[in-house]
N, C-alpha and C positions, 0 to 999 in steps of 0.2 A: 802479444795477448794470447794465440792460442799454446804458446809454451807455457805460462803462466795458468790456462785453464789446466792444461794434464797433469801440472803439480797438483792440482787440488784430492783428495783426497776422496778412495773410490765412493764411499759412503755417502762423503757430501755432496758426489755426481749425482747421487740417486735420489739426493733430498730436491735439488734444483730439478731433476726428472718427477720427483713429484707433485712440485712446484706449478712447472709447465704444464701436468695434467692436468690441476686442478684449475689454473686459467683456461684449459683448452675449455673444461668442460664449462668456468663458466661465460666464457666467449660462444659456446653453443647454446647457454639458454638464452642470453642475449639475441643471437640469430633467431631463435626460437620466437622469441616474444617479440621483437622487430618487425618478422615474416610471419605473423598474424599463426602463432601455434604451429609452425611449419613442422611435421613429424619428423622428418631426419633430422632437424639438429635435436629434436628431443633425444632421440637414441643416441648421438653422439654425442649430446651431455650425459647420459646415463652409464656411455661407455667408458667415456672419460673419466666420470667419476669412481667406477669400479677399480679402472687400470691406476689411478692417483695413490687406492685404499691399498692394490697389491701391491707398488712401488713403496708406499712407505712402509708396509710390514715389513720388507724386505729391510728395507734402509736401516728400521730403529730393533733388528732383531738382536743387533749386540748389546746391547739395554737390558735383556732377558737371560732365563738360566739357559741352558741349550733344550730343555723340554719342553719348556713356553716357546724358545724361539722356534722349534721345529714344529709346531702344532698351528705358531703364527707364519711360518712361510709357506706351510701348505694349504693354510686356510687361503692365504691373498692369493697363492697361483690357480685356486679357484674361482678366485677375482676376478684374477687377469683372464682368468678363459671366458668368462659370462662376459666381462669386460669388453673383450676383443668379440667374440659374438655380435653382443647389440652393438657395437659401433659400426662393421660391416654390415650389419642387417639393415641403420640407417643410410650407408654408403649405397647400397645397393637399391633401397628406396628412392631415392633421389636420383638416381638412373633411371628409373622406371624400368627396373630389371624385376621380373615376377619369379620369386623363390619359394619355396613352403618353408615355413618359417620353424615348422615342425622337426625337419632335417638337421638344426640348429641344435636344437632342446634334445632331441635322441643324443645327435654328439654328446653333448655337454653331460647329460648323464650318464653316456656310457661310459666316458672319461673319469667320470663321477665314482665308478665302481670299479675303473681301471688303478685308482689311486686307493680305494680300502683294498682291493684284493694284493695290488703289492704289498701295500703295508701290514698286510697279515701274513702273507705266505712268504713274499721275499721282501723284507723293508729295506731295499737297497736305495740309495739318495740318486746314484746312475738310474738305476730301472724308470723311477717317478717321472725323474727329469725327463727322461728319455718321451716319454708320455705326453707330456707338457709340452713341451717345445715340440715335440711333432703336430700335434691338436691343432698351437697357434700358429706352424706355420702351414697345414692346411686351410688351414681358416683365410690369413692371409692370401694364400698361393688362389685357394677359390676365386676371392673377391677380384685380385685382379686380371685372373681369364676372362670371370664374367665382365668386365669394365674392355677388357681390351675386344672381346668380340662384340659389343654394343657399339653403335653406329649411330649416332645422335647429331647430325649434320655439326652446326658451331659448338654444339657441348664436347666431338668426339676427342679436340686436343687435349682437354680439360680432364676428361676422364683419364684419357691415357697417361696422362701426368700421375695421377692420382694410385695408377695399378702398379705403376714404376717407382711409388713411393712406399706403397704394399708392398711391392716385392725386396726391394732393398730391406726394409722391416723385416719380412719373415727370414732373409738367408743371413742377417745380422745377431738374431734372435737367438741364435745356439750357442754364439761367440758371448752376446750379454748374460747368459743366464749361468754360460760356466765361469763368467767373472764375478756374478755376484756370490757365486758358490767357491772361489777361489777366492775372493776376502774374507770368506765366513769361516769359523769354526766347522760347518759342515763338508769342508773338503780340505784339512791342513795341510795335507801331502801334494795337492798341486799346485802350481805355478806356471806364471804365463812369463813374459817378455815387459820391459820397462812401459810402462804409461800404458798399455794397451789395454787395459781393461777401464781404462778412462777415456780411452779411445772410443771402445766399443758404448759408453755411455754417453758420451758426446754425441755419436748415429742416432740413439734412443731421442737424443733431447732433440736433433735437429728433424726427425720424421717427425715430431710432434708437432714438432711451429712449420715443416713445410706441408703438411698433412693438412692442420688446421687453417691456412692461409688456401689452401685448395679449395677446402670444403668453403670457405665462406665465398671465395669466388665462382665456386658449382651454384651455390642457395641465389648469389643475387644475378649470375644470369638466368637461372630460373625462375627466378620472381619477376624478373624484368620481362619472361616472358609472358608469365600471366596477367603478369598488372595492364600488358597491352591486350592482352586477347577481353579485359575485364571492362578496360577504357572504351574499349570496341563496340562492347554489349550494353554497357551505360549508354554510350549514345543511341545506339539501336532501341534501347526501352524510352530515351526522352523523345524520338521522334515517336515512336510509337501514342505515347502520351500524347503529344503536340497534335498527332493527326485524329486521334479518340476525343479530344476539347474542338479542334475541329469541326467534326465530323457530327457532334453531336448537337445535331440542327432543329431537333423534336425537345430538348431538354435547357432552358437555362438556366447556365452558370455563371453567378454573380461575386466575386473576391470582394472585398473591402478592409480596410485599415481601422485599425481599434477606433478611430474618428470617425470611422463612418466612408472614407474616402473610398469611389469604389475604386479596384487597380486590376480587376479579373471581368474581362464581359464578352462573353462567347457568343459566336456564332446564333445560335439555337437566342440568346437571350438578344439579340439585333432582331431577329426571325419576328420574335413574340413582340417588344416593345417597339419596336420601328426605330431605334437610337440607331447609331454607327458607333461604335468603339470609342471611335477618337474623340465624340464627341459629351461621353461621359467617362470615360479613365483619367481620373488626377482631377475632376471636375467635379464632379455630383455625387451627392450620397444615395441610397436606393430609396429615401423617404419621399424623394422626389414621382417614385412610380406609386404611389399610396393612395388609393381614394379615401380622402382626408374623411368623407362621412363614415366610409367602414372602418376607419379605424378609433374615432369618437367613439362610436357603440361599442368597436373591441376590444378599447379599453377599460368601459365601464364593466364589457361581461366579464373579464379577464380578473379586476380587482375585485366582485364579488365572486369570483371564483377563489381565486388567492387568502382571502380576507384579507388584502393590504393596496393601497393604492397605485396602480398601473397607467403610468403615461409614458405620453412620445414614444423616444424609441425601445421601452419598457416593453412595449409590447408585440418586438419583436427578438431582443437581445437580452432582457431579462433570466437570469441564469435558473428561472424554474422552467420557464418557456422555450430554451435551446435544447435544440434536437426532437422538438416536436414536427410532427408532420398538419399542418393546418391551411385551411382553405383561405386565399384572398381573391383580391378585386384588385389586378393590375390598371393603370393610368397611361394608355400607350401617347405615343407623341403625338398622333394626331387626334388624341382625346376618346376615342372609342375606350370601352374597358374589356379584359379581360379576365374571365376567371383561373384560377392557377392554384396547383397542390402547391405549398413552399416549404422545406426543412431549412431552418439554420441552424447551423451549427458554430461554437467558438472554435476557430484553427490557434493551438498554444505548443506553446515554445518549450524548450527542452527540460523547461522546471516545472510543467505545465500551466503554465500563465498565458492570458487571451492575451494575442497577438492581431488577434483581426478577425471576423468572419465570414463564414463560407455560406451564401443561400442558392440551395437548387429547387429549380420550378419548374415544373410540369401545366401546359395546356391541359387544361381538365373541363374545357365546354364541350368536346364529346363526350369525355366521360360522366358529363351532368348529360348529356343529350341522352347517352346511354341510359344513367338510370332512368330517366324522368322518361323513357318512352319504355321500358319495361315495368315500370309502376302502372301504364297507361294501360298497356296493353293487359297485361295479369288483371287489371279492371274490367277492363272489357268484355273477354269470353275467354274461355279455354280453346275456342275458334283457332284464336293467331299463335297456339303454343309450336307450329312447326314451325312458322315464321320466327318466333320468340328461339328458339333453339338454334335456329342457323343464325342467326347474330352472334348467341352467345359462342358458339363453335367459330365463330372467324373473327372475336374478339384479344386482341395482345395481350388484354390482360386477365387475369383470373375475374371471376365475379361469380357470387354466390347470395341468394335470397334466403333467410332462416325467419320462420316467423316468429310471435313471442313467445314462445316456448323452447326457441331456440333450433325447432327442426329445418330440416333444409324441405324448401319447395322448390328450388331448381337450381343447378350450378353449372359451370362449364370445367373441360379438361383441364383448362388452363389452372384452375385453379389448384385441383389437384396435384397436376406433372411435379413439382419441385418440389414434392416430397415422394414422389415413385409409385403416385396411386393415380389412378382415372376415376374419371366421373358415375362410374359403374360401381366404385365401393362405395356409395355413398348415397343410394338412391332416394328418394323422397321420405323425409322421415325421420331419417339420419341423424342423429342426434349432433350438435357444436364437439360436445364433449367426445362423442364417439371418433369424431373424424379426427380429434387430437391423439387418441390414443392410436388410431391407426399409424398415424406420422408416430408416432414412436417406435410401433413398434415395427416399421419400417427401416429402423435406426436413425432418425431423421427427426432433429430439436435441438433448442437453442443451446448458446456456449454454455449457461449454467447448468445444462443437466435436464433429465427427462424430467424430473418431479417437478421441478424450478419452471419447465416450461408449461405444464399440464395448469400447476396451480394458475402462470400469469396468464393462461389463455381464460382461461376460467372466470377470472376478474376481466378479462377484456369482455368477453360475452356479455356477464351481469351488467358492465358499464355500459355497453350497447343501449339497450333496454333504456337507457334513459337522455345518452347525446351521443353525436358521432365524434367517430374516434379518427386519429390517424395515428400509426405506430410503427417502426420498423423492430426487425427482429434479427439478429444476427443466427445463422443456425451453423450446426456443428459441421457442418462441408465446405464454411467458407461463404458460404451465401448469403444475402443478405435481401430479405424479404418486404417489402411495405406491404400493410393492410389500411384502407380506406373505409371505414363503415358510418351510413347511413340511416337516421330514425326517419322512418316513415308514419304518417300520423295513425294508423292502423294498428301499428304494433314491428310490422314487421320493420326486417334489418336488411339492408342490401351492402355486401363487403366488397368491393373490388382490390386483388392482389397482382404486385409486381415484382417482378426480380431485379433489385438493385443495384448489383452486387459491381458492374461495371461505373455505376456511378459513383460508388460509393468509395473505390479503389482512384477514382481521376479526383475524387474531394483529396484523400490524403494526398493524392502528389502533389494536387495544386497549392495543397497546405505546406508541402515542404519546399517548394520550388517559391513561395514570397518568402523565403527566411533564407535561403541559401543562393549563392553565387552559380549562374549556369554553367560557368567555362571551368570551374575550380572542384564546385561541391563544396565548398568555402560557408561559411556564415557571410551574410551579405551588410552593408552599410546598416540598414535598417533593424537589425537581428543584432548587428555590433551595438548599435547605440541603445536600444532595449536592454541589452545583458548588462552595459556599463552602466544604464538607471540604476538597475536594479542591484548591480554591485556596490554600488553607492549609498543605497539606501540601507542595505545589508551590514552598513563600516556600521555602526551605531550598537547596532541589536545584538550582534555575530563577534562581532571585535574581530572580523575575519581580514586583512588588508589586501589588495589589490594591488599589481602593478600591468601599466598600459604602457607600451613598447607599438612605436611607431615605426614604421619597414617602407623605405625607400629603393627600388631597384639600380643599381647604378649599371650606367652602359645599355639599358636594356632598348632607346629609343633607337638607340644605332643599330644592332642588332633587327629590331623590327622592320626598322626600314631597308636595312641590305640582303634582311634573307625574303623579307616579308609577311603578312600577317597570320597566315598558317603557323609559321616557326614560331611568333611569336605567340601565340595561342599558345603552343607546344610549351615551350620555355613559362611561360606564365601557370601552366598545370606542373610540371615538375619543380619548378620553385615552390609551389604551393605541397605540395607532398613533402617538400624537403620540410618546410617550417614547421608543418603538421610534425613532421617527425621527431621533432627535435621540441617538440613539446609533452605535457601529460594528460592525463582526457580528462581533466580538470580544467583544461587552460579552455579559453575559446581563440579560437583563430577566423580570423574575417578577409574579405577580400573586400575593399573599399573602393577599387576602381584602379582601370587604369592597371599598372605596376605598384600600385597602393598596396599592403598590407597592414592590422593590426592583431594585437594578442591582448587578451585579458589574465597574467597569470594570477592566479588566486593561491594567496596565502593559508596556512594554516590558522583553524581556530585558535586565539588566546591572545591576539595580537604579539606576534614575534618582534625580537627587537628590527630598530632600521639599518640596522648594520646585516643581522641575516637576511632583510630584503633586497637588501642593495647584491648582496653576493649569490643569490638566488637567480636576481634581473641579470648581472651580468654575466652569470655561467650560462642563461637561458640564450642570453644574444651572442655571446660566443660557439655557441654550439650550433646557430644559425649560421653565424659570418661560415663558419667553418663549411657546412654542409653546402650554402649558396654559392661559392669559389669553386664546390670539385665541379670541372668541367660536366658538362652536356653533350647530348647528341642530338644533334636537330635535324632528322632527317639528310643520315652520313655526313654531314659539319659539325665537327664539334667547336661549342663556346664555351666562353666563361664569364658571368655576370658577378656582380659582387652586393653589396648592399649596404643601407646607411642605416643607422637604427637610434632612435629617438626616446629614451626612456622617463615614467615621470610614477611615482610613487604614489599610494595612497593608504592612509591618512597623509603619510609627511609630507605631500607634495601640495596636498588640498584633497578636499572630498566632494565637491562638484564634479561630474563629469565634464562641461566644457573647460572649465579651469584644467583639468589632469589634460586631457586631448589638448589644448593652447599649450600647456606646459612641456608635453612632450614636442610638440613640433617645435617648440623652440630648439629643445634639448637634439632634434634632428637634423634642423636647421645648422647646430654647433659640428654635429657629426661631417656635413656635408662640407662643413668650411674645412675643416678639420683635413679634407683632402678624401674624404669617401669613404666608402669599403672599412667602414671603423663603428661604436657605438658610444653614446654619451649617457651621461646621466642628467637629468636636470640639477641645475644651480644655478641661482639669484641672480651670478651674474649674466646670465646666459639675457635676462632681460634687460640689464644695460645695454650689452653687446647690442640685439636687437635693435633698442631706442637709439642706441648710436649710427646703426646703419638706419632708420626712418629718417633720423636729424638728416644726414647726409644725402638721403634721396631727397629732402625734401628739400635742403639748401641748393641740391644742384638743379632742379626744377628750377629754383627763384635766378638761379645761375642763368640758365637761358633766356628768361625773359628781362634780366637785369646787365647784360654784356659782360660779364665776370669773366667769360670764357675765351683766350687768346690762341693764335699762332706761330710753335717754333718754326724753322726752315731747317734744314741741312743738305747741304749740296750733294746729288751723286757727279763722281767724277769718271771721265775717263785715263786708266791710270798707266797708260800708256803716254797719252798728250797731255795731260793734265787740264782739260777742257773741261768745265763745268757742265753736264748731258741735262742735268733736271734737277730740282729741288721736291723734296718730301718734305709733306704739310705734316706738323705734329701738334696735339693738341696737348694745350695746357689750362689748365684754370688757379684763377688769381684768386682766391678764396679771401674775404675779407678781414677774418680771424685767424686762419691756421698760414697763411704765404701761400706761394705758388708749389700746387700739388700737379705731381706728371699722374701719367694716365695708368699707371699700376694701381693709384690709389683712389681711383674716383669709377675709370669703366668696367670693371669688376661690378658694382651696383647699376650702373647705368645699361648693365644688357641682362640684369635680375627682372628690373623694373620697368624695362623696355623704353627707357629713354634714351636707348643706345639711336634708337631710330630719328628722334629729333634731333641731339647732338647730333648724330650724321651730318643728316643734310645741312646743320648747320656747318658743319667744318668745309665740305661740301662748297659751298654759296662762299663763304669766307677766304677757301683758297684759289677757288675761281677770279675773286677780285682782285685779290692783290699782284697774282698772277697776271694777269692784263694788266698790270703796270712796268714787271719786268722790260728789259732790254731784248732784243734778239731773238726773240720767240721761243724762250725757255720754258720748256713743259714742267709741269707740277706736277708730285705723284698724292694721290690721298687714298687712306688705307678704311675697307669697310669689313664691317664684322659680318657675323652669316645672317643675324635679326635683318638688315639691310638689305643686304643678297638677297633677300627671298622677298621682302618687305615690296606690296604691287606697287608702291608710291615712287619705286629708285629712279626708273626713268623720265620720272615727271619731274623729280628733284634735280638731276644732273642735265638736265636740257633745260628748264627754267634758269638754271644757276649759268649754264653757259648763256642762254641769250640776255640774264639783266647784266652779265661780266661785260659781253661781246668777244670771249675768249674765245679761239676756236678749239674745235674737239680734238684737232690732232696734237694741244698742247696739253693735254688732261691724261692723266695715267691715273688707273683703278688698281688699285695692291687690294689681291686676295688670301686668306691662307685655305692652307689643305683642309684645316679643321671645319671654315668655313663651309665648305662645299659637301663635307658629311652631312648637316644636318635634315637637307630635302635636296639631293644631288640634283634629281631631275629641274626642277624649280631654278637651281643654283647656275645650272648650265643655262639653260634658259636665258638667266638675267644678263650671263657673260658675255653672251652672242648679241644681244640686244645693245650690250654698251660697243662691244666692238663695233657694231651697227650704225651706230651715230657716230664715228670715225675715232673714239676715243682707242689707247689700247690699254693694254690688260697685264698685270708680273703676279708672278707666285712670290707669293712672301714666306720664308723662314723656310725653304726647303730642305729637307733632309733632316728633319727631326720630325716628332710625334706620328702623325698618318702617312706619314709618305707612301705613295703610291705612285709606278708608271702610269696606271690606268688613265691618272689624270691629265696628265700631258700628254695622253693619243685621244682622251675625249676633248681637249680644247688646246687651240692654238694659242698659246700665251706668247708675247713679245719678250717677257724678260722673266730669268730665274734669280731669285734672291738666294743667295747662299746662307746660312743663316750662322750667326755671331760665337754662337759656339763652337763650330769648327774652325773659326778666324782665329780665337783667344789661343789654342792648344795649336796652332801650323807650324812655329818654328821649335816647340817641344817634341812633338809626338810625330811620326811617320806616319801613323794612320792617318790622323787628320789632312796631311799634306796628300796622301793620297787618295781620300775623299773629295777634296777638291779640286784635283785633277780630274778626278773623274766625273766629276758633277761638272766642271767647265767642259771637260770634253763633251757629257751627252750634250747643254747645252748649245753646244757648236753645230753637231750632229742632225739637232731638232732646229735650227735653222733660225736658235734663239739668243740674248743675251744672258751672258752670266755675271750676278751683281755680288760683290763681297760684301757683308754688313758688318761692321765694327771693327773696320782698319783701323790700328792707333798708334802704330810703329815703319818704321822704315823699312827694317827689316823683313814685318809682315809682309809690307807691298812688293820685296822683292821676291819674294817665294809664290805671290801670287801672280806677278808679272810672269816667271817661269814657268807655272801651272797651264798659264793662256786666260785667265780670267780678263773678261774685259771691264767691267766697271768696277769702281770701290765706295765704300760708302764709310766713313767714322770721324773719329775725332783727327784725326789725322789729318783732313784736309777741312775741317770745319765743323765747331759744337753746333747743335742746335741752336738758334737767336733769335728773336722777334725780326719781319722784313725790313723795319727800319735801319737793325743793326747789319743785315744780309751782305756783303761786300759780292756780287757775281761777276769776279773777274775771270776772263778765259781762261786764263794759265793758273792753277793753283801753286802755292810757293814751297810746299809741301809734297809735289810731285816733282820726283827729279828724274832725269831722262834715264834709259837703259841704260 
């Protein structure tokens, strides 16, 4: 191959060199837009792109006359110089190397002028060159000094890679340029050596692809670093929140579900209504806190306010009435009332559609205490105005008295502070309107602008005059103001102001955090099945289609349990950013629970055919499997999970959302059978499949309570003496319709459906008795699955079963596998010790295939190792296998244990294992499986014959 490259012809090196450019550069905007606008790979797609333009001028200059082509080669080596610039420029960005970028820009154009004044005074094609190639390889030669004296702890190998790929580049650089000028007309007269100028292009194309494979592994250990320092500060801002919801003991905050259901109730709203949390979240709606007479009346004020009819919960969530600030009459639990400011608000989702509401309450019987004793007092005399002043001075909140005319006859600091004026600009007399233009012109008023605030205050005023108000006001610092005002029958207005600006920031998180998953940042189940209503409803109107992809984690429970729940935390956020990744911000992506995932991809308007949805779904679940396989790091362990993926269309699938969701977990369900780590699509038949496996749970069910279900035997031998040591119980079921099914074809469902654990003990009870009929005190072995193992009922089953037998326990053998014992290790040991405990003993079954581990044979003493039937089948073909089970009879010699062959069925076999040192054998060799009837347990088997 590479003799076959340097025939290629120089020109057409230079097209594939600008080939590779033009993927470098857009392999960098890709990095670009992947890593959220990262500026270095901006510049090195900029760079890229330039060096791609100068490459091909080059390449396509013999297409031209020689005065085109000489005006197009110098135009691109001006390319290549701007080119090779901003590519180091963003090399050196992503170092976090600080250059003045201005040093760049002087080269470039003094280069700039170094190239007309040749070309006027000496237009020699040496002199240019000479110019050119010196420039780029300063340029180069810079970048990689500054990379090699940068010291970036784990970045420092990466860079230095990257300065040693610059520098081969620039000392390469003289040899390529006088090759491209030695194929061109512009230099006839010279000549190199065979291939070598395709040589020297071959360096060009290979600095590109080892260049660009650097730089993307410089961007994502760089990203990787921030995304942790980012993941860090995330969680630092949600405990923040958590301790602000809290903390806020003076204020309640009440969540609720579009139904009303509350699912938010703080601290502060326990404080004021006397409930406990638990005893109204998922329980009550907040109508329950109503004093049903104030809200009769305010409903009738409300719909002569409106001119339209206002009831129930109208007159609270009514969308003229959301975001008002208005007075109630809380209903505590021990029946006292309280008065309370309330704002609700609707919290909506990302199309802005209400998704549920948010009400914060404020205790306001001091602040009635307060005014109704400064109405009292301003009654009274001007006596108690020094009295009347120090309240208002060590009041929280602002408060201000105007009377009908709008002047002020008294206010506090408070009221002024947050807009940067005291109570001294504003002395008695003060006009409403004057105190707004002072907030002005303090630079202080709402989002919409000075004029926009002046007029609404204005109309707040004149509304004054005739009912109280409550309002909040967003202003240009971010802040967020409430005013409270008061008619008094006189005339006069009494306002009190607060700053709500920290309430008003815990309403939006609270709002984001019932829609999203806390561990992820995910859309959460409730947010998922909202968007798919609504995707639903939208097939009709929109002809927009939909497809919902179901996500399975495979491997991930083993994983959780052997590293633990931290890791798996860890592993459950990184999956979740892989999926996110491999979607478009079109798509929704949900976290459902658990290892659960879903996606909603959404179609293009016009209704596309089903054939480009279907190639849409599964480029999207391909690019998943892909992303969820590359290994992990889980705190210095690296894993690797895989996943199953459940696809179901919409319209074609159906346009119900639970039909699509049912549809797809079928279609996941196929996946899973399917052997994992793969994705399906929905089809018809996927629901036969299904019916066929219910049929089958559901005849084995009637199996157990109908005796359907029998026991083979097969002898283990000793194959040395040919002594019969134990029979192994095997079950079978006599199916009424289909014959007698073995156990590949029925406990596959029966430990889905968790009937593994009644069959058990049946098998259990079954070999116990027949056992006890044996000769000679021949123990039985019976095999349990991990549902079992773990299952708290095993030792109440296996002690029952031995005392209605009268078997004893030293005649009972327990076969376990490795697999078994993965899935709650701790538990699994547990139950071992406890059977060995009752004098039964204990074999590993099928050793040395799938989880093997020593581990497990130093955490438990097992009597016997089962070799397992695969290394039997291949002993007298293969050397390996023969020396597998040598080795495996030697450890178990070693370990103080027996070693069992499983699926002897030759002579031969048995002689290679007699050699090994194996001491028991188990196959067809010395006996099939048989019902005990058929059992023949003679001591000497006939089929064993002596060394």
């Amino acid at each position: 191959m590479p003799g076959a490259f340097l025939e290629l012809d120089f020109m057409t090196l230079l097209i594939v060199l600008t080939m590779a450019r033009v993927l470098q550069s857009a392999g960098m905007l890709f990095v670009w837009r992947l890593h959220q606008h990262y500026q270095p790979a901006r510049d090195w797609a900029i760079g890229s792109a330039l060096l791609a333009l100068g490459t091909l001028g080059v390449a396509t200059r013999s297409l031209m006359t020689n005065e085109v082509a000489t005006a197009v080669t110098w135009a691109c080596a001006i390319a290549a110089l701007f080119g090779t610039l901003t590519f180091n420029s963003g090399i050196l960005r992503a170092s976090a190397i600080q250059h003045p970028i201005w040093y760049g820009r002087l080269t470039a154009t003094v280069v700039c002028l170094l190239f007309g004044w040749f070309s006027y005074v000496d237009p020699s094609t040496v002199n240019r060159i000479a110019v050119l190639v010196t420039t780029l390889m300063l340029f180069d030669c810079y970048t990689a000094i500054r990379l090699l004296q940068n010291k970036r702890g784990a970045l420092t190998g990466l860079l230095r890679l990257i300065a040693v790929i610059l520098t081969i580049d620039a000392f390469s650089l003289p040899l390529r340029i006088l090759g491209i000028h030695v194929a061109s007309p512009l230099a006839p007269n010279v000549t190199l050596g065979t291939h070598v100028d395709s040589v020297f292009a071959f360096i060009a194309i290979a600095v590109v692809l080892m260049i660009t494979l650097a730089l993307k592994a410089l961007t994502s250990q760089v990203d990787l670093t921030e995304r942790k320092l980012l993941q860090a500060k995330l969680q630092r801002s949600e405990g923040y929140v958590r301790a602000i919801l809290n903390s806020a003991n003076d204020v309640a905050i009440i969540a609720a579900e579009k139904d009303m259901l509350i699912t938010v109730f703080n601290p502060g709203a326990e404080r004021m209504l006397g409930y406990k949390a638990e005893e109204v979240v998922g329980k009550l709606t907040p109508t329950v806190f109503a004093d049903q007479e104030e809200a009769i009346a305010r409903a009738a004020e409300l719909s002569a306010e409106l001119g339209r009819r206002i009831k129930g919960r109208g007159i609270i969530i009514d969308p003229e009435l959301l975001g008002q600030n208005r007075r109630w009459t809380w209903v505590r639990k021990d029946g006292s009332r309280l008065p309370v400011s309330m704002t609700v608000s609707a919290m909506r989702g990302e199309k802005n559609e209400i998704i549920g509401y948010l009400g914060v309450a404020h205790d306001i019987s001091k602040q009635l205490a307060y005014e109704t004793a400064l109405q009292n007092e301003i009654a009274k005399s001007e006596a108690v105005s020094h009295t009347l002043e120090t309240a208002l001075s060590n009041m929280r909140q602002g408060l201000a008295m105007f009377n009908r005319e709008q002047r002020v006859i008294v206010l506090n600091d408070n009221f002024m502070a947050p807009f940067g004026l005291s109570k001294a600009d504003a002395p008695p007399g003060t006009t409403f309107r004057e105190i707004v233009q002072m907030r002005i012109a303090k630079g202080v008023f709402s989002i919409d602008g000075p004029d926009a605030y002046l007029r609404s205050r204005i109309e707040v005023a004149e509304s004054m005059q005739s009912a109280d108000r409550d309002d909040v006001v967003e202003l240009n610092n971010g802040r967020f103001i409430r005013s409270i005002s008061r008619l008094f029958g006189n005339g006069d207005v009494v306002i009190t102001s607060e700053d709500i600006t920290e309430i008003k920031r815990n309403q939006a998180r609270i709002s984001y955090l019932a829609q999203h998953d806390a561990l992820t940042g995910l859309s959460n189940r409730a947010h998922f099945n909202e968007q798919i209503e609504q995707a639903s409803a939208a097939l009709t109107g929109s002809l927009r289609p939909f497809t919902v992809l179901m996500i399975d984690l495979d491997r991930f429970k083993a994983i959780n349990d052997t590293l633990g729940h931290a890791a798996g935390d860890q592993l459950l956020k990184e999956v979740a950013e892989r999926i996110e990744a491999s979607t478009r911000p079109a798509d929704l992506v949900a976290r459902l629970g658990g290892d659960e995932f879903a996606i909603i991809q959404t179609g293009e308007v016009g209704a596309p055919s089903a054939d480009e949805q279907r190639r849409a779904a599964r480029a999207l679940a391909e690019r998943i499997l892909a992303l969820v396989a590359e290994p992990i790091d889980l705190f210095g362990k690296t894993v690797q999970v895989g996943a199953s993926i459940g696809i179901a269309l919409a319209p074609n699938d159906g346009d119900d959302p639970d039909e699509l969701l049912r549809k797809a977990d079928y279609a996941l369900y196929a996946a899973k059978q399917a052997g994992r780590c793969g994705y399906r699509l929905f089809g018809p038949e996927m629901i036969a499949s299904i019916s066929k496996r219910d049929s089958l749970e559901a005849a084995l069910r009637a199996a157990l309570s109908h005796d359907e279900l029998i026991l083979h035997y097969q002898p283990i031998v000793d194959i040395r003496s040919g002594v019969v040591v134990c029979v192994e119980a095997l079950v079978r079921w006599k199916h009424p319709t289909q014959g007698l099914l073995l156990p590949h074809q029925f406990l596959p469902v029966a430990e889905e459906t968790g009937l593994i654990v009644p069959l058990g003990g049946w098998v259990i009870r079954r070999a116990c008795r027949d056992a006890s009929r044996w000769p000679d005190g021949l123990p039985v072995a019976v095999n349990l699955s991990a549902a079992q193992l773990t299952s708290p009922e095993l030792i109440s089953t296996i002690t029952s079963a031995l005392e209605a037998s009268g078997l004893s326990a030293d005649r009972l053998e327990i076969e376990v596998t490795e697999s078994a014992l993965l899935a709650d290790r701790d538990a699994a040991l547990a139950a071992l010790h406890n059977i060995r405990d009752l004098g039964a003993s204990v074999s590993l079954d099928d050793f040395g295939t799938g989880y093997s581990s020593l581990t497990h044979l130093k955490a438990f003493k097992f009597s016997r190792i089962k070799i397992d039937r695969a290394f039997i089948e291949d002993l007298t073909r293969e050397a390996d296998s023969m020396a597998i089970v040598s080795a495996l009879a030697g450890l178990a010699r070693g370990l103080n244990m027996i070693s069992i062959a499983e699926g002897v069925e030759t002579d031969s076999q048995l002689a290679v294992l007699r050699a090994a040192g194996v001491a028991f054998g188990q196959g067809d060799l010395f006996g099939r499986p048989c019902p005990t009837a058929e059992l023949r347990l003679t001591r000497q088997m006939a089929a064993v014959r002596s060394a």
